[in-house]
BATIKOL-202973 format. One record per residue: residue in three letters; y, x, z of N, C-alpha, C in turn; residue number from 1. Coordinates in pm, 1 decimal, padded with zeros to 6 digits. Layout:
% residues N
+-----+----------+----------+----------+----------+----------+----------+----------+----------+----------+-----+
: res :  n.north :   n.east :     n.up : ca.north :  ca.east :    ca.up :  c.north :   c.east :     c.up :   n :
+-----+----------+----------+----------+----------+----------+----------+----------+----------+----------+-----+
: ala :        Y :        X :        Z :        Y :        X :        Z :        Y :        X :        Z : NUM :
...
+-----+----------+----------+----------+----------+----------+----------+----------+----------+----------+-----+
END
This chain:
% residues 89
+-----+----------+----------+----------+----------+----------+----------+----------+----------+----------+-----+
: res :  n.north :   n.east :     n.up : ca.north :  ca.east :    ca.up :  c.north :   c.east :     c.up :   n :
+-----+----------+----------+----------+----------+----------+----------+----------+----------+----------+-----+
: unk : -02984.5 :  03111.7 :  02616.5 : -02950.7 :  03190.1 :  02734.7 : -02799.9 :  03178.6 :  02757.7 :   1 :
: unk : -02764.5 :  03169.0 :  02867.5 : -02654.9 :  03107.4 :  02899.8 : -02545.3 :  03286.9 :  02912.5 :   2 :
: unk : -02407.5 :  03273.8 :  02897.8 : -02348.3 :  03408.0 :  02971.3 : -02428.3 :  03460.9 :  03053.5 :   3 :
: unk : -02358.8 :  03375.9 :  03157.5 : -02391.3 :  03471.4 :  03335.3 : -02556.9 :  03495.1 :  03321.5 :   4 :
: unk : -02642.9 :  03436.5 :  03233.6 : -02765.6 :  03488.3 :  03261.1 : -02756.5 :  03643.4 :  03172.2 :   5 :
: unk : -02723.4 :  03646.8 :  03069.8 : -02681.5 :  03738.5 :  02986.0 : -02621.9 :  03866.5 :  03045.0 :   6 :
: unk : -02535.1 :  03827.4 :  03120.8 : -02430.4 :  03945.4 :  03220.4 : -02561.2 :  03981.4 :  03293.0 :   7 :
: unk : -02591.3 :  03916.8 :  03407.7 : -02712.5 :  03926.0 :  03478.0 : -02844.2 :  04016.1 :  03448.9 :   8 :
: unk : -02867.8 :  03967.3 :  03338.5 : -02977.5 :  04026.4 :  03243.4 : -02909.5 :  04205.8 :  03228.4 :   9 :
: unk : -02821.2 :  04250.3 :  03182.6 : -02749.7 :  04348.8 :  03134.9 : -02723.9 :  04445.7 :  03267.0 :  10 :
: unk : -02649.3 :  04366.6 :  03387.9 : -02630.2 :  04427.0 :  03474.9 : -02798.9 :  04509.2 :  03585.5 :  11 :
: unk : -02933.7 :  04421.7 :  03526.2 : -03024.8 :  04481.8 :  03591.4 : -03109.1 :  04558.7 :  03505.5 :  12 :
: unk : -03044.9 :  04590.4 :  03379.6 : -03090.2 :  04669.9 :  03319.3 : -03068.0 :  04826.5 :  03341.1 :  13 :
: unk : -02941.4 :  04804.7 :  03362.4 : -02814.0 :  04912.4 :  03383.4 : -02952.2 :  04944.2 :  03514.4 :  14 :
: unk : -02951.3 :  04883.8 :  03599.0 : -02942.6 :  04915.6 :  03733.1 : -03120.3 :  04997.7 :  03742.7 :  15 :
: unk : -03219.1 :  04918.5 :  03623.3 : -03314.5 :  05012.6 :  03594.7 : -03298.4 :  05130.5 :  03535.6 :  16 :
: unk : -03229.8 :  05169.6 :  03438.2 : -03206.8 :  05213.4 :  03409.6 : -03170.1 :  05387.6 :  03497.6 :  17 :
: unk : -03068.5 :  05398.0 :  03612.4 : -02999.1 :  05421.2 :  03739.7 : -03154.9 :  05493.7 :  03804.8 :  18 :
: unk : -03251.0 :  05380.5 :  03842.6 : -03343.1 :  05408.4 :  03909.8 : -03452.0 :  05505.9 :  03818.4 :  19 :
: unk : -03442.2 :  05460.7 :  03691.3 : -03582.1 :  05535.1 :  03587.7 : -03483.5 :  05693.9 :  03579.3 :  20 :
: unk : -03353.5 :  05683.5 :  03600.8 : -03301.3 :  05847.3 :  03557.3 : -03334.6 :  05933.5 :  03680.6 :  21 :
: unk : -03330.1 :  05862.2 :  03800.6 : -03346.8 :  05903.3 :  03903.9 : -03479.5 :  05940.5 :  03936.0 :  22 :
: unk : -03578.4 :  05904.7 :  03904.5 : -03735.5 :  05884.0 :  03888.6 : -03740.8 :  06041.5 :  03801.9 :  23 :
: unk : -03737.4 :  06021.3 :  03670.3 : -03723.1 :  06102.3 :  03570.5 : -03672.5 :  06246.4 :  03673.4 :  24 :
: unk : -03585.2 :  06297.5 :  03730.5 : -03526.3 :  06379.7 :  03754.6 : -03604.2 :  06459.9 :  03861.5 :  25 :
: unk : -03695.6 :  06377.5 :  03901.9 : -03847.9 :  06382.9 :  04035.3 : -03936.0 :  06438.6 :  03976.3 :  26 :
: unk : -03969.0 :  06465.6 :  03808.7 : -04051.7 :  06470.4 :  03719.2 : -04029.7 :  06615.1 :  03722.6 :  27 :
: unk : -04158.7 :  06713.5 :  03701.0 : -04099.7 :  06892.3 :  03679.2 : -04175.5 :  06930.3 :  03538.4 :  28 :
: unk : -04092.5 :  06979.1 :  03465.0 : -04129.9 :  07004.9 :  03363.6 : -04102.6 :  06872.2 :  03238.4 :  29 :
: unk : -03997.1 :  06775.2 :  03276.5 : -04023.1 :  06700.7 :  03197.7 : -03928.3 :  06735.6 :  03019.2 :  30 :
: unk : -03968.4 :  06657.2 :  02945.1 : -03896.1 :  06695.0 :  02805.8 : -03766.1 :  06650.6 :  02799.0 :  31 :
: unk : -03670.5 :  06640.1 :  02819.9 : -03532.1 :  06615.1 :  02821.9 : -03492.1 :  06604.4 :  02677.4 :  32 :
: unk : -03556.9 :  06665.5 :  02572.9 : -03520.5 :  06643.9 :  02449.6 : -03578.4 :  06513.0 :  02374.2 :  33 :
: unk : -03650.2 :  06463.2 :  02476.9 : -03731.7 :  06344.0 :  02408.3 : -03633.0 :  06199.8 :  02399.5 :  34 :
: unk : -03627.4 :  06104.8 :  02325.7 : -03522.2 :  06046.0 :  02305.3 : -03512.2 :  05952.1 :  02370.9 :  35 :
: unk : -03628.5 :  05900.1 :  02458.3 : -03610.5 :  05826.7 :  02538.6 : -03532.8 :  05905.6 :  02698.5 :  36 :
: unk : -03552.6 :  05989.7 :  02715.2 : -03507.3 :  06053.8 :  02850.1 : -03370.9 :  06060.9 :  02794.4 :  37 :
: unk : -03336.3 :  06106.8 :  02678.6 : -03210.6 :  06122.6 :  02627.7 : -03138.5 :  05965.1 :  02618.9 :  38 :
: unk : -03153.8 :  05881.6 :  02621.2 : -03103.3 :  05750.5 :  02604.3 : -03097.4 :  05720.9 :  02760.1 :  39 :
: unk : -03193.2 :  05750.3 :  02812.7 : -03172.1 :  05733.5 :  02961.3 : -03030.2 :  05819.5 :  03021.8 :  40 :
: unk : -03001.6 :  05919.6 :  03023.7 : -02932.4 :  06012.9 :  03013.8 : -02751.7 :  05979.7 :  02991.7 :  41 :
: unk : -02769.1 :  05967.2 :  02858.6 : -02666.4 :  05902.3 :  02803.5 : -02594.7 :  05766.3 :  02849.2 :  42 :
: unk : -02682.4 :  05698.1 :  02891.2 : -02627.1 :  05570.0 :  02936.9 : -02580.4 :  05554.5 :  03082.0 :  43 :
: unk : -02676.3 :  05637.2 :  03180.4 : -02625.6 :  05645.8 :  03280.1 : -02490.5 :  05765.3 :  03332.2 :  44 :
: unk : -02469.9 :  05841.1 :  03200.4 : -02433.9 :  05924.0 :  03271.9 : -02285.3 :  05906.9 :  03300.7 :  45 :
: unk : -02193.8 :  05806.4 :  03208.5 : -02048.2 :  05771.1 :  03243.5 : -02045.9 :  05694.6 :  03369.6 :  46 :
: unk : -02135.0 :  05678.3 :  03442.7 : -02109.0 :  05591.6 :  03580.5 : -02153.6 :  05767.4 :  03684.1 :  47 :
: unk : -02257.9 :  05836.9 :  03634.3 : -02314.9 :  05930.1 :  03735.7 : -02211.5 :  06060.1 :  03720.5 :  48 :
: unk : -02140.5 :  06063.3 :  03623.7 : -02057.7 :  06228.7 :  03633.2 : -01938.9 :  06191.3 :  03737.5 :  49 :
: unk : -01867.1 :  06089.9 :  03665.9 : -01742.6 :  06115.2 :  03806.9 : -01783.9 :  06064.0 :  03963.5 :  50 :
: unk : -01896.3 :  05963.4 :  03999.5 : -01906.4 :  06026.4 :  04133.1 : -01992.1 :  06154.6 :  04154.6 :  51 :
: unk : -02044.6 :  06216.9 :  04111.6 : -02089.8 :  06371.8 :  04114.0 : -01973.9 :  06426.2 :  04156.6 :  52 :
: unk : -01850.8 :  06418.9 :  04060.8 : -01703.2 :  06497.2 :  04095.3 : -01686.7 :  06472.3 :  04198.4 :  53 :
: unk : -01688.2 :  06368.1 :  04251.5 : -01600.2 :  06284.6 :  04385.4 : -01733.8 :  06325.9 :  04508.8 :  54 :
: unk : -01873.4 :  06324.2 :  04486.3 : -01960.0 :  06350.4 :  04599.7 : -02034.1 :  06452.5 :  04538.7 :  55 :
: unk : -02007.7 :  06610.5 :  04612.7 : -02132.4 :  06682.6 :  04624.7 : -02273.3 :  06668.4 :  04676.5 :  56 :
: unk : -02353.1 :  06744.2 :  04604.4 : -02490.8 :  06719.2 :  04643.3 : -02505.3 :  06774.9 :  04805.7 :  57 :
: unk : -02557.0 :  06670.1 :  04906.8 : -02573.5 :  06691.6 :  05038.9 : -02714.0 :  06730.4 :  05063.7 :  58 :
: unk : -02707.0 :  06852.8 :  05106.9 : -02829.8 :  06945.6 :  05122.6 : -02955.9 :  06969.7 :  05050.2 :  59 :
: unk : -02882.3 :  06981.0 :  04896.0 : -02956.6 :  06983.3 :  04785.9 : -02981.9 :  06820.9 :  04760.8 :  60 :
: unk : -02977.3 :  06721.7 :  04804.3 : -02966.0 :  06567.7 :  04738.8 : -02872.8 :  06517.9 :  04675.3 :  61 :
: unk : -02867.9 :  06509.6 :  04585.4 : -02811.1 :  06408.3 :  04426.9 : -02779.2 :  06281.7 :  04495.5 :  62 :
: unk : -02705.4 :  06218.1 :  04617.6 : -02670.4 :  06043.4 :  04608.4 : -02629.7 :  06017.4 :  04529.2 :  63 :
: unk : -02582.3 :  06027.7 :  04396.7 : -02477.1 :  05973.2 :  04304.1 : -02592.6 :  05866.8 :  04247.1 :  64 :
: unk : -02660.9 :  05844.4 :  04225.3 : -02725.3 :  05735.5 :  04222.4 : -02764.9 :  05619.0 :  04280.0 :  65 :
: unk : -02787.1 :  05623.6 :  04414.4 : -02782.3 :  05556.4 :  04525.3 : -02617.1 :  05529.8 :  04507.4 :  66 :
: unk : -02543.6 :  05564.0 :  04524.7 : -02393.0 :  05511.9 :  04501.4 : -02377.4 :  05463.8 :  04410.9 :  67 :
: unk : -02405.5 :  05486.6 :  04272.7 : -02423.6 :  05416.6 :  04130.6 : -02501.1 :  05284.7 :  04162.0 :  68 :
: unk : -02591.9 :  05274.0 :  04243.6 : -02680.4 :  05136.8 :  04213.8 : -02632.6 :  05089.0 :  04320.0 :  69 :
: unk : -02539.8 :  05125.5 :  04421.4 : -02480.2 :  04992.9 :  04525.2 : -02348.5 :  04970.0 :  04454.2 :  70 :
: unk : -02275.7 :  05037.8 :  04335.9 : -02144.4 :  05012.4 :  04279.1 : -02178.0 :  04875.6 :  04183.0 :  71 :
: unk : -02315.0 :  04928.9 :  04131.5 : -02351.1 :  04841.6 :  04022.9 : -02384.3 :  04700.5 :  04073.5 :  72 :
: unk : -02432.1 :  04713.1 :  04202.7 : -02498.3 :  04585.9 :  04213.9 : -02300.4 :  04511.2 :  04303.4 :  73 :
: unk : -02234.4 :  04591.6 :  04357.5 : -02097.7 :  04521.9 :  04377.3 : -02010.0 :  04465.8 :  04298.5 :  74 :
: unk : -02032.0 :  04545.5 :  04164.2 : -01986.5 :  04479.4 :  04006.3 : -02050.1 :  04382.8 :  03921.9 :  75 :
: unk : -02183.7 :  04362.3 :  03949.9 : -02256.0 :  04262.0 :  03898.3 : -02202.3 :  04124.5 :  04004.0 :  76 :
: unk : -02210.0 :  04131.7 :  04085.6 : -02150.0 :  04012.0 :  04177.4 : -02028.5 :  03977.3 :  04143.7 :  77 :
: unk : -01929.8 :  04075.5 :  04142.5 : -01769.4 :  04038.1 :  04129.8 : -01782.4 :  03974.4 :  03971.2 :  78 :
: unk : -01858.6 :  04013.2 :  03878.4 : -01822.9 :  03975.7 :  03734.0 : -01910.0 :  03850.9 :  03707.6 :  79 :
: unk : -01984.2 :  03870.8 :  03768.9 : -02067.3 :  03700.9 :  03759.5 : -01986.2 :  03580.0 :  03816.3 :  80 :
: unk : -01938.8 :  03617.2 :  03975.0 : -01907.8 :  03528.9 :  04036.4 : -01776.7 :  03508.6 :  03925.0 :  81 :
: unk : -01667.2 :  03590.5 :  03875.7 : -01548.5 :  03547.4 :  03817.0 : -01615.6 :  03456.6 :  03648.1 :  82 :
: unk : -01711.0 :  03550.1 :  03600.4 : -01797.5 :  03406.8 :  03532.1 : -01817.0 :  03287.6 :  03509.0 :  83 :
: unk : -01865.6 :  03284.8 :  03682.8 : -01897.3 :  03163.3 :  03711.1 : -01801.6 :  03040.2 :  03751.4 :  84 :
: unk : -01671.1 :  03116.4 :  03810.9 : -01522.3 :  03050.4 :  03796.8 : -01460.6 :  02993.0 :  03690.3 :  85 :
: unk : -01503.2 :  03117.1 :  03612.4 : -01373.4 :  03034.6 :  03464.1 : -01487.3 :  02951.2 :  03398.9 :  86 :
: unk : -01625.2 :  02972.6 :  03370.3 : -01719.5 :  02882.6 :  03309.8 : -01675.9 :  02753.7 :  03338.4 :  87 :
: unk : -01719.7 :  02728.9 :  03496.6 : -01771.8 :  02625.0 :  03537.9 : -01685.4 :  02535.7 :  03629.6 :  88 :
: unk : -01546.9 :  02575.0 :  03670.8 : -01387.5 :  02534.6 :  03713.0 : -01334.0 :  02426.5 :  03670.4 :  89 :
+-----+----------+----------+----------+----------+----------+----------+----------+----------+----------+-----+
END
């Protein structure tokens, strides 16, 4: 497996990841102590707390995710494409 497939691979994990916390959060009654929700949690949450700070919830809706997965997918491009520069230059 090459880098950029590697980066690639990583960056749409992240980005499931984004979508399954978001999913999860749709769920009522779910176990939050369970270690998978907790790993979910944890991983997303250094990208989801500071835009939370920066965007309040608009009429009871959470976007910080939807903003998280268009940041993610703008950073997966910029870091591949510079990747793909110094790789292959």
């Amino acid at each position: 497996m090459s880098l950029v497939a590697l980066v690639n691979l990583l960056f749409q994990a992240f980005y499931i990841l984004l979508l399954l916390r978001d999913i999860l959060s749709w769920v009522p009654g779910i176990d939050t102590r369970h270690p998978a929700v907790q790993f979910v949690e944890r991983t997303t949450a250094p990208v989801l707390t500071p835009i939370r700070r920066v965007l309040p919830p608009a009429g009871g809706l959470d976007l910080s995710p939807m903003i998280a997965i268009l940041l993610v997918i703008v950073a997966q491009r910029v870091v591949v494409d510079l990747l793909v520069r110094m790789l292959y230059d």
